[in-house]
N, C-alpha and C positions, 0 to 999 in steps of 0.2 A: 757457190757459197750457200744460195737456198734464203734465209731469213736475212733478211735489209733490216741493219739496227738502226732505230730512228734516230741517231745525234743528230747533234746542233748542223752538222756539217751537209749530213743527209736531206736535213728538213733545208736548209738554204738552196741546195744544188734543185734539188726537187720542184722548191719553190718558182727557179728559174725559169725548169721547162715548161709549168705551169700555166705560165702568163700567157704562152702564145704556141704556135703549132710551127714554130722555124729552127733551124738548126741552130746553135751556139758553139762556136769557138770556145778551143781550151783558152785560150788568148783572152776573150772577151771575158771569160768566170772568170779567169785570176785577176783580169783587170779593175771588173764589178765587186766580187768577196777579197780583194786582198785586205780588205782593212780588218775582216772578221778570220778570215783562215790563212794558212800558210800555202804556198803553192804544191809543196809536197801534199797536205791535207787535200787540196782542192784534185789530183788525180789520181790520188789515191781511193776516192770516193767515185770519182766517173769510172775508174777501173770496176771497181767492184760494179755500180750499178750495170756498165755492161754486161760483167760477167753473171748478172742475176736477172739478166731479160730485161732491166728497165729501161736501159738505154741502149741506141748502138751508134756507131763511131767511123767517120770515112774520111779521108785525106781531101781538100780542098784546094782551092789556088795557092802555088808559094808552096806546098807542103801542110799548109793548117793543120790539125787534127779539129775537126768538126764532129758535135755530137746531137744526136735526134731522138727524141721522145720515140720507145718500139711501140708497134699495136699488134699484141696477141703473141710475144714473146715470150720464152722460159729461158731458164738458167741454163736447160740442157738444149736446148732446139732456136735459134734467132729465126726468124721470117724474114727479114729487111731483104730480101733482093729486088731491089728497086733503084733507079738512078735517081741521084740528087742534079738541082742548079742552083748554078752559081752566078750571080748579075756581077756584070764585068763594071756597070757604072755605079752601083750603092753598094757592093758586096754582101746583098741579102743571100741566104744559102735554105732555101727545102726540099721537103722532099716531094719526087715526083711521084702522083698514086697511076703511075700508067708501066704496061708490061712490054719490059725492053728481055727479048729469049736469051739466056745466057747459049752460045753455038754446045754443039757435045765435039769433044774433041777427043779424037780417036787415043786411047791406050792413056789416058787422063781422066781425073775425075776434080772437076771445080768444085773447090767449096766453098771459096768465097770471090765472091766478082765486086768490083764497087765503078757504078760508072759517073763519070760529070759531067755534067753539060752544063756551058758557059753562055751567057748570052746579055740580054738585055731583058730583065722582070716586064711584070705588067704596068707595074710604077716607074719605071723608066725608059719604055720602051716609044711610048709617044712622042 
């Protein structure tokens, strides 16, 4: 898409990732903005912000669709090949800054890998 128009809907979503550096559930925005947006509104705007490098998007426990703030992303190129975690006791979900090799596999070409790792946080782990 190229140019992120600033509506109300934009500046809300935005706002969310804002506050902190952890993943959000689509779940959790519809649950947080339903009283301001519609549910159609509320993915039809992570669609696009993914498609415009601002965010990117990986399946979670259950099936979730989980989304993360990108660093150093564009509309035409994502960066994110990185694994997320998942805390099996508070259901916190981020991202990991450590490098997991995607294999090369023969007469294939990956282009998108998403891995999770499930466990117990720093805050629950004690």
């Amino acid at each position: 898409m190229g140019v992120i128009r600033k509506t109300k809907a934009v500046a809300a979503l935005l706002k969310e990732f804002n506050q902190g550096h952890k993943a959000i559930s689509a779940k959790q925005l519809i649950e947080q903005l339903d009283s301001k947006f519609n549910k159609t509104t509320i993915y039809r705007v992570l669609d696009r912000l993914e498609e415009d490098g601002v965010l990117h998007s990986f399946l979670g426990k259950d099936g979730l669709k989980w989304y993360a703030k990108c660093d150093g992303c564009s509309a035409s190129h994502h960066k994110d090949v990185h694994p997320h975690f998942q805390c099996l006791k508070c259901g916190k979900v981020d991202c990991l800054s450590i490098n997991m090799p995607i294999p090369n596999i023969p007469n294939r070409k990956v282009e998108i890998s998403q891995i999770l790792v499930q466990g117990l946080c720093e805050e629950c782990f004690e």
